[in-house]
C-alpha positions in Angstrom: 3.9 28.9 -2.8 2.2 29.9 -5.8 -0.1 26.4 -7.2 -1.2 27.7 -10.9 -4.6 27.3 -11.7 -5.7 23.9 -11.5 -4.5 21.5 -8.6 -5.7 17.8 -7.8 -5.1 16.9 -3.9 -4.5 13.1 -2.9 -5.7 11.4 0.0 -3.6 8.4 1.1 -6.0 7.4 4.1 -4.7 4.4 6.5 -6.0 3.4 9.8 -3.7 5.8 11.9 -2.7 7.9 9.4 -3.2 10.2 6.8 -0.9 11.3 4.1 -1.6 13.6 1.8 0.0 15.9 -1.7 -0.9 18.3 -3.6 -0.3 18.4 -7.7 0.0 20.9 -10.2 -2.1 19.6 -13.5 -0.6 22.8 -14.9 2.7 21.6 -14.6 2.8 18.1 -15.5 1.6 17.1 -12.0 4.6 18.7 -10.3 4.1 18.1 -6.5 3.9 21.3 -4.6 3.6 20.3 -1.4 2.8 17.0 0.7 2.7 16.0 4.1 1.2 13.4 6.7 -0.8 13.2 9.6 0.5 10.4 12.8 -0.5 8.5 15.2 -4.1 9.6 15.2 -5.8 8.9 18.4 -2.7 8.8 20.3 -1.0 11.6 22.3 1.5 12.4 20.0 -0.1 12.7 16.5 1.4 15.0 14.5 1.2 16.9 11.2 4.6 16.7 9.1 5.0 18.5 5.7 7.1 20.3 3.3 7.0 22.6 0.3 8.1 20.9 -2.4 8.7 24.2 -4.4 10.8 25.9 -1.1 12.0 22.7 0.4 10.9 24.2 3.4 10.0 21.3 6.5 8.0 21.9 9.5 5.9 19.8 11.6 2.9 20.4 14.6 1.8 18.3 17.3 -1.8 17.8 17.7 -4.8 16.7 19.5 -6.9 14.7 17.1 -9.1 12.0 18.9 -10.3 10.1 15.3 -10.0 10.3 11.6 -13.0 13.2 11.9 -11.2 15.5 14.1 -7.5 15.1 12.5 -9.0 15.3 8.5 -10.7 18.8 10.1 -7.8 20.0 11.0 -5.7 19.0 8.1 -8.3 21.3 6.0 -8.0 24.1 8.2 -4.1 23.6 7.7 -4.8 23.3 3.9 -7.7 26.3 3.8 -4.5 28.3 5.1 -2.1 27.4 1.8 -1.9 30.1 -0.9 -4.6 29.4 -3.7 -6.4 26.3 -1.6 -9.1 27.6 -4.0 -7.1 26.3 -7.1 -8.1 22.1 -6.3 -10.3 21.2 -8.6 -10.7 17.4 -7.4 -9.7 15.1 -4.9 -8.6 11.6 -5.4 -9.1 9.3 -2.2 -7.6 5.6 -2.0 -10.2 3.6 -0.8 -8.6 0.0 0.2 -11.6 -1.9 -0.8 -13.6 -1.9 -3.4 -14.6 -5.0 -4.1 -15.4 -5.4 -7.9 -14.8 -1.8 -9.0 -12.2 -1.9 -11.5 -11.7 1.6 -12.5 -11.6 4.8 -10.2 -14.8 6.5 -9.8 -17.0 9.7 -8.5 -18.1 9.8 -5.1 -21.6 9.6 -5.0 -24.0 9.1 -1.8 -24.8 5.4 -3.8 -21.2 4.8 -3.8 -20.9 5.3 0.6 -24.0 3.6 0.8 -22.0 0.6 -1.0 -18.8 1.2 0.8 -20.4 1.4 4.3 -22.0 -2.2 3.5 -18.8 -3.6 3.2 -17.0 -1.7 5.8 -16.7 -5.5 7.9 -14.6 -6.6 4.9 -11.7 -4.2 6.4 -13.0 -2.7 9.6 -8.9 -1.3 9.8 -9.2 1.0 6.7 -12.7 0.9 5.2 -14.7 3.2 7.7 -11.7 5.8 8.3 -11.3 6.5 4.3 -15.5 6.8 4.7 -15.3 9.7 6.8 -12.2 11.0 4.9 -14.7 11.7 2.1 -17.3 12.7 4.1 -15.7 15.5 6.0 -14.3 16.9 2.7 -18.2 16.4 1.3 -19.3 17.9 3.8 -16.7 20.9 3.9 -16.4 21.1 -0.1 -20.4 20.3 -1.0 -19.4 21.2 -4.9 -15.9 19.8 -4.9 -15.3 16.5 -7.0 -14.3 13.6 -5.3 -13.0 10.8 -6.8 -12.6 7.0 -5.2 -9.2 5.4 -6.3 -9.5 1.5 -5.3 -6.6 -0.4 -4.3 -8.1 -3.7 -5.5 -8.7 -2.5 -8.8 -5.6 -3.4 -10.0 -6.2 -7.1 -9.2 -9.7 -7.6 -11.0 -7.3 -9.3 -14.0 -6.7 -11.7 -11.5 -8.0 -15.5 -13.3 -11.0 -17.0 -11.4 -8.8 -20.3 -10.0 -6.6 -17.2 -7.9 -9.7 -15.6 -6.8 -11.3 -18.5 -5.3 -11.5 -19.3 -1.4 -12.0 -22.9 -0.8 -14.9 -22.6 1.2 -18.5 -23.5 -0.4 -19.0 -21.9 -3.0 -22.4 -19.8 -2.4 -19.7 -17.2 -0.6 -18.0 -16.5 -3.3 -20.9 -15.6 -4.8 -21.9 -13.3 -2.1 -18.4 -11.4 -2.5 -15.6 -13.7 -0.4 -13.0 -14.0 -2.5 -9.2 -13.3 -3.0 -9.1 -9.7 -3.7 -5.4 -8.3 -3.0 -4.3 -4.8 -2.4 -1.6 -2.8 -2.5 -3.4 -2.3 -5.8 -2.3 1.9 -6.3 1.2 1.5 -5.6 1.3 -2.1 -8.0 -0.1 0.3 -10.7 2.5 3.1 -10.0 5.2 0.6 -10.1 4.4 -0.9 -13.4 4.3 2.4 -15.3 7.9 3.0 -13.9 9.0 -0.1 -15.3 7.3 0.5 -18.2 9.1 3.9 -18.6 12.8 2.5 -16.5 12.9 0.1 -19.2 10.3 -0.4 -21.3 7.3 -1.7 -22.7 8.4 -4.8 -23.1 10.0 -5.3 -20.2 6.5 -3.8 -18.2 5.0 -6.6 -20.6 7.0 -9.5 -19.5 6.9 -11.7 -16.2 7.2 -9.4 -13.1 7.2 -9.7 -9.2 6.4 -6.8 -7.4 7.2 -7.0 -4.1 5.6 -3.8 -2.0 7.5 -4.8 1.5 6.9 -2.4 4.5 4.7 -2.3 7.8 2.1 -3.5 5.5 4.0 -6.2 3.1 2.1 -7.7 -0.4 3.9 -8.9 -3.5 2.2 -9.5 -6.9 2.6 -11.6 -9.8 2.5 -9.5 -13.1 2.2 -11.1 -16.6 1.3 -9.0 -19.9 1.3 -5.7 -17.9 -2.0 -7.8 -15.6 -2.3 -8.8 -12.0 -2.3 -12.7 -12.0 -2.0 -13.4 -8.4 -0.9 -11.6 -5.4 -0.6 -12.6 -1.5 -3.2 -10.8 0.2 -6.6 -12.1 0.1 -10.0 -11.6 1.1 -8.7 -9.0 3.6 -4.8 -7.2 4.0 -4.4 -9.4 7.0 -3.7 -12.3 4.9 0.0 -13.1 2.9 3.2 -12.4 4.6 3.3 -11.7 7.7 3.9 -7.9 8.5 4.5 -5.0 11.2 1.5 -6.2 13.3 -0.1 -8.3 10.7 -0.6 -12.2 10.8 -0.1 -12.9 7.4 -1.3 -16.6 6.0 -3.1 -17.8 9.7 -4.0 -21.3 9.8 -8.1 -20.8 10.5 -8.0 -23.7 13.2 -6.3 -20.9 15.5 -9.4 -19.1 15.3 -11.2 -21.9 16.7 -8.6 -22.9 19.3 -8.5 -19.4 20.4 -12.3 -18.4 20.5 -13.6 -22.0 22.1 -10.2 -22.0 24.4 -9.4 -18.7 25.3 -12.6 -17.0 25.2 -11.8 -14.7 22.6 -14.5 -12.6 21.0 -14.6 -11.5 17.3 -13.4 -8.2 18.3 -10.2 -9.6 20.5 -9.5 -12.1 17.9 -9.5 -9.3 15.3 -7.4 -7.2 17.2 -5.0 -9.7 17.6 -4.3 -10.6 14.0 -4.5 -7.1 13.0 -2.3 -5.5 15.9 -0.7 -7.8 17.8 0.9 -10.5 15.7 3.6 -10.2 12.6 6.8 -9.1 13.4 5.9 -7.5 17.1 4.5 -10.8 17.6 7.4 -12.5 17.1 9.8 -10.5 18.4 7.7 -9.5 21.3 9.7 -5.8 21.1 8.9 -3.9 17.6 6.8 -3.9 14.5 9.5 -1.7 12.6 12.0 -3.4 10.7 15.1 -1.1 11.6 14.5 -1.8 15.4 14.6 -5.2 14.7 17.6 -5.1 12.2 19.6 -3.1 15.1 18.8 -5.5 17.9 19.2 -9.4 16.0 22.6 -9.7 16.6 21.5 -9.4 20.4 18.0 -10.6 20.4 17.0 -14.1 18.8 13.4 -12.9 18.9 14.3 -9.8 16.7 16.6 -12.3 14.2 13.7 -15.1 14.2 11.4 -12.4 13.0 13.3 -10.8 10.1 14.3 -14.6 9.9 10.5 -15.3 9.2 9.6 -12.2 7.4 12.3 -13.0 4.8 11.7 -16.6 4.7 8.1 -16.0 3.4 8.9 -13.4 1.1 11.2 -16.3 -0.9 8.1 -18.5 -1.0 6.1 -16.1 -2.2 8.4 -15.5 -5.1 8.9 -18.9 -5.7 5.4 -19.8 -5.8 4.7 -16.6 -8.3 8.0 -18.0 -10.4 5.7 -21.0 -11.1 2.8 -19.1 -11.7 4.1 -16.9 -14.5 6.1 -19.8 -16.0 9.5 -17.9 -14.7 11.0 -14.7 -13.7 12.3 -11.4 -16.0 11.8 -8.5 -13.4 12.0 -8.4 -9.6 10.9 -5.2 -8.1 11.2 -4.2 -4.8 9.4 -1.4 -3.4 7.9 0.0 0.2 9.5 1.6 2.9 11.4 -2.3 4.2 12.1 -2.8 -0.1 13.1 0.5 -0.8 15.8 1.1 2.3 16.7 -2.3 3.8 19.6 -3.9 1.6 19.7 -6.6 4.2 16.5 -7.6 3.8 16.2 -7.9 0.0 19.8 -9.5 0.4 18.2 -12.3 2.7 14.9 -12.7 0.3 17.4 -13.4 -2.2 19.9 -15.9 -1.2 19.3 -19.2 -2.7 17.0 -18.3 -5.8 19.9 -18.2 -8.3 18.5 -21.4 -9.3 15.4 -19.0 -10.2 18.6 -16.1 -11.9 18.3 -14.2 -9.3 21.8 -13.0 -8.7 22.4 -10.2 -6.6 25.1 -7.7 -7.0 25.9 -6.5 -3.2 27.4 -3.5 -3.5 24.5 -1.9 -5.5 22.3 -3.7 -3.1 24.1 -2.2 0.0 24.1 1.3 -2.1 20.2 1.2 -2.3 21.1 1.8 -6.7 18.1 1.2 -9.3 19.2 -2.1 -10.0 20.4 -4.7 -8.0 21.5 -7.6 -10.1 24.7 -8.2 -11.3 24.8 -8.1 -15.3 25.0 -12.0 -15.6 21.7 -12.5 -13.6 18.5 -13.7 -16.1 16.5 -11.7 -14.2 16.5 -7.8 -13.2 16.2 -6.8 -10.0 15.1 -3.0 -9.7 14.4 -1.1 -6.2 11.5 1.6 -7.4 10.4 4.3 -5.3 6.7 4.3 -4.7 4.3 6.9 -5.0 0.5 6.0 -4.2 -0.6 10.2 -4.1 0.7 10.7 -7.4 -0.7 7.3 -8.9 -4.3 9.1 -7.3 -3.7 12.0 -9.1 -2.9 10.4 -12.4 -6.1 8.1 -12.0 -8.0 11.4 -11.0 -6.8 13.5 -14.1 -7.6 10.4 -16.1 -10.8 10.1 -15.2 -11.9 13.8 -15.3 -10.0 14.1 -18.6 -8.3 16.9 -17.1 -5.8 17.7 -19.5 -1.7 17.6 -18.0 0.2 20.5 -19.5 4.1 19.1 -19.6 
């Protein structure tokens, strides 16, 4: 695998796993290899990747008890790779970052900052931490750069931001923040460049649906309001995710049950959504396969799908109407039955499906009468890092 001169390696960090790509700046970011790490902490995590340039596949089961030992092993697996010397930067998405709207070097200031407000998302936060810090500590010289997923949400007005709880917390930082921030920003230069500027300039819903599920309301190319909130817990509900949780249940639960802060956490983050629900699986295609026998499974997609509508309702009245749905995310990009569901009943909205495209998983979706688009965009968070990284280095990209 031969990687030209000057690469830029992204870090996709989550809270079980790790995926990661490598980029060509050379070669107008051509991806040369990517990859991801699994389950981390359980028996069977594993190492997946493949060559880009040799489509060549492979996989390795591992031991890895945390995010320390499984990001050691993924750069002794990388130290291996023809010309590892060729990186020149990492890129890193960090979940939260609060009020930083543009990507930025890692600095021992910046972890300081991070690890204060690793309580804001104990799921993500303090994993990506010691992402960085095992490649810091590894690659002492090596640039690292912090990609934020909230960034793209800081156009957000002040009326979306606010919680309505007294006011002195917002000022201390609790607010609505949203996330799915890196992929948002990948799928609006898509649209940008799938149909154009204007279009990328006009009233958008971006709908990032998979284990974790977000959508966004886009106006004038800006983030106006999106589901998730203070934390990713919050919005739809998801794999294992609560979504919107009346906070009374906190109370019930805690005075009631005896639940501490960590059980209650645990249960929003990890036992709830669509497993809690359907009391079987967090992964839509289970569910999809088993509704027509199970009335948990169908009352869970029922649920998932049901919410997604509102949401895009709610953002219809926010940007004063709708010219561009997008779905994207592992549920938006492959499950036509799903999008087909979140659809029925907003042609009052011109939302008109056509179903064969739909079924057919094609770029667009909507019949040519419908007012409003509907596009199905791949994601791609590790390239969005790179570009964000390049950007800010001013590394120039050679086409």
């Amino acid at each position: 695998m031969k990687t030209g001169k000057n690469c830029v390696l992204s870090i996709n960090g989550g809270s079980s796993s790790i995926k990661f790509a490598l980029y060509n700046i050379e070669e107008s970011l051509a991806q040369l290899f990517y990859g991801q790490l699994e389950n981390i902490g359980e028996k069977n995590t594993k190492l997946s990747f493949s060559d880009t340039v040799t489509n060549q596949k492979n996989s390795i089961n591992i031991k890895a008890v945390d995010h320390s030992e499984a990001v050691i092993f993924l750069i002794e697996w990388l130290e291996k790779q023809e010309d590892f010397s060729s990186i020149k930067a990492i890129g890193h998405r960090i979940v939260h970052g609060m009020k930083h709207t543009l990507p930025e070097r890692v600095t021992p200031e910046l972890i300081d900052e991070l690890k204060k407000i690793s309580a804001y998302d104990p799921d993500h936060l303090p994993e990506e931490i010691k992402l960085v810090e095992v490649f810091g500590n590894q690659y002492p010289d090596m640039v690292q750069i912090a990609c934020f997923d909230t960034s793209f949400h800081t156009t957000m007005p002040v009326k979306a931001k606010l919680l309505t709880i007294p006011r002195k917390y917002y000022d201390m930082g609790i607010q609505r923040y949203g996330f799915h921030g890196l992929s948002y920003a990948y799928l609006m230069d898509e649209l940008d460049h799938l149909a154009g500027h204007e279009a990328a300039k006009g009233k958008v819903i971006l709908a990032h649906l998979g284990n974790g599920a977000s959508l966004a309301a886009v106006k004038d190319g800006k983030s106006m309001d999106t589901s998730m909130g203070f934390t990713p817990t919050s919005g739809l509900p998801m794999g294992t995710r609560t979504g919107d949780l009346d906070p009374g249940v906190a109370w019930y639960l805690i005075k009631n049950e005896k639940f501490s802060p960590n059980q209650f956490n645990h249960l929003i983050n990890h036992e709830s959504g669509l497993l809690g629900i359907s009391e079987t699986s967090s992964d839509m295609r289970e569910l999809l396969k088993s509704q027509k026998s199970d009335t948990r499974a169908a009352e869970a997609i029922e649920l998932f799908c049901y919410q997604a509508k509102k949401w895009i309702g709610s953002f219809a009245a926010v940007l004063g109407g709708i010219d561009t749905v997008v779905f994207s995310g592992g549920i938006g990009e492959n499950a036509p039955e799903i999008r087909s569901y979140i659809c029925q009943g907003l042609q009052f909205l011109g939302i008109e499906l056509n179903e064969t495209g739909n079924t057919r998983n094609e770029a667009i979706i909507s019949t040519d009468k419908s007012r409003v688009c509907v596009r199905v965009v791949k994601t791609n968070e590790e390239l969005m890092i790179a570009r964000l990284v390049c950007k800010i280095l001013n590394y120039r990209i050679i086409n």
